[in-house]
C-alpha positions, 0 to 999 in steps of 0.5 A: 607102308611097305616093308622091304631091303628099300624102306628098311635100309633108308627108313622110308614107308615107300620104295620110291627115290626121287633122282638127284637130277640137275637143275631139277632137284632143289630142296622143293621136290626132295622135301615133298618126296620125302615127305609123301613117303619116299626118299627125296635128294638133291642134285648136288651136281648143279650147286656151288657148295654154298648154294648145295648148303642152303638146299641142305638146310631148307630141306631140313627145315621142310621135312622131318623124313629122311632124304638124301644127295646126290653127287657125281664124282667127277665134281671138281669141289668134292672134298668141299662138298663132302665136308658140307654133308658131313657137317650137316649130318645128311642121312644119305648120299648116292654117288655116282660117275667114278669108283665107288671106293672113293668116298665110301669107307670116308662117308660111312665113318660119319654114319652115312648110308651109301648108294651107288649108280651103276650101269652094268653087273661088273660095276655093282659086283665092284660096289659090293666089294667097295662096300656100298650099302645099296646099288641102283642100277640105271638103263640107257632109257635114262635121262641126263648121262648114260652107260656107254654100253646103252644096256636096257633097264629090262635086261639091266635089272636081272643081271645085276640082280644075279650080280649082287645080293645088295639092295637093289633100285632100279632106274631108267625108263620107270614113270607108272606104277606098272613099270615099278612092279615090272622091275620088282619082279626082275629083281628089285627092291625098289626104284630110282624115278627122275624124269617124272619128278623133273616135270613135277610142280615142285621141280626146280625146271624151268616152266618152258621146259616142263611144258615141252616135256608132255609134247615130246612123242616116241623118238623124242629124245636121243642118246648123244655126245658119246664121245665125251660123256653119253647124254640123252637129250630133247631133240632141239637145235644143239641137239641138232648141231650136235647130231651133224658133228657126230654124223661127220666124225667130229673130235672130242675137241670139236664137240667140247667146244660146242658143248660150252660151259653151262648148256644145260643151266641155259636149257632146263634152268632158264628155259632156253628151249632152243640153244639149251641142253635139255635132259630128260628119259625116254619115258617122257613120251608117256608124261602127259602132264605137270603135277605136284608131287602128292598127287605123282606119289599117289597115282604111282602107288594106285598103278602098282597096286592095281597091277599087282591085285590084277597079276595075283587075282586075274584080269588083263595081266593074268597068263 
């Protein structure tokens, strides 16, 4: 068990959030995360309020730890989903893609704790204002949607850290360990880690595409459709269409139009590998096999120990 800002504002052993990434994050992988000592949550941006209220309960009924959701802002059934939470007294929400004044003051009335995505310093200056309990900051290395700004998490991190005093998550390019600590020492309090949780054995993904996911090499995935919202995507056929559009100057109409409504269901949920929209991080290039989530638990903790022992006591990270 670590004890930091992380672990003592959610009343987890281990500084570790699962993303609530869609069509990966179903009551499965946000019960195991939790369960193995971090803090798991369910993408709720995937779910019909029906489906996100089976999720809830099946997490309830899984664990006993706490974990949260996640919901972007932009969903069109907020006041819905909202109540659901509410009403099912779920300890944690992270909001994400709109102002974080929104739902804030709304959620913590009911006693919920609140997180919130940002992707730069002026966003989480405006959390703590908005009075959000923590803040993670997430670089462009990240999968699904994107800052516009494509500010890395390495130079992310400090200057959110300089920012805020709020606690702090670091996300966008973090799979090992090492990447954990790296973040830590830039002023983190903890991490925010997706992608390799949606290759998990516990993800709701599709098998194909979490097979695909270990071949990708350098350059495998790309930033994309920055006209309507910056996407990171598996260089696949869409992604190939999409990248001539844009090489061409196509309006947001034009893009919209192929984008079509469900893509990344059709991709990462039924295994569409070809006309799918499938998202994932940069950091896919080094995630060489599926897991269960115990075993991602354990080897994340082993790296960042070891690499901390070898920074304080000497060793290949000594300078």
């Amino acid at each position: 068990m670590m004890e930091n800002k992380i672990c003592k504002l959610f009343g987890i052993d281990l500084p570790i959030i699962q993303g609530g990434m869609v069509w990966c994050s179903g009551w499965r992988l946000a019960a195991a995360v939790s369960n193995n000592g971090g803090l798991g949550l369910l993408g709720a941006g995937s779910m019909h309020p029906e489906t996100l209220q089976e999720h809830i309960r099946k997490t309830k009924a899984a664990t006993a730890k706490p974990f949260g959701v996640n919901v972007p802002m932009f969903y069109p059934e907020m006041e819905t989903i909202m109540e659901i939470i509410a009403a099912e007294k779920v300890p944690v929400v992270f909001t994400s893609a709109g102002s974080p004044k929104t739902w804030t003051p709304w959620l913590h009335a009911r006693g919920i704790i609140v997180a919130h995505v940002v992707a730069g310093s002026v966003f989480a200056r405006k959390c703590e204002e908005a009075g959000v309990d923590a803040v993670v900051a997430e670089g462009f290395e990240a999968g699904g949607h994107n800052g516009r700004d494509e500010t890395t998490t390495l130079t992310l991190i400090p200057s959110v850290r300089r920012a805020t005093s709020l606690p702090l998550l670091a996300a966008g390019g973090i799979a090992t360990g090492e990447a954990m600590l790296a973040a830590m020492v830039l002023g983190a309090d903890g991490v925010q880690i997706g992608s390799r949780f949606a290759v998990s054995e516990e993800s709701s993904a599709h098998p194909e595409f979490k097979k695909l996911v270990p071949t990708l090499g350098e350059g495998g995935t790309k930033l994309a459709l920055k006209k309507l919202s910056p996407v990171r995507l598996i260089r696949n056929e869409f992604f190939q269409a999409v990248d001539k559009l844009e090489k061409e100057g196509a309006s947001e109409e034009t893009l919209r139009d192929l984008l079509g409504r469900g893509r990344a269901k059709k991709g990462m949920f039924e295994g569409d590998l070809k006309e799918g929209e499938l998202e994932i991080g940069q950091v896919a290039s080094i995630i060489n096999e599926i897991l269960p989530v115990k075993t991602i638990m354990e080897n994340l903790m082993a790296e960042y120990n070891r690499a901390k022992a070898e920074v304080i006591y000497g060793g290949k990270y000594a300078f």
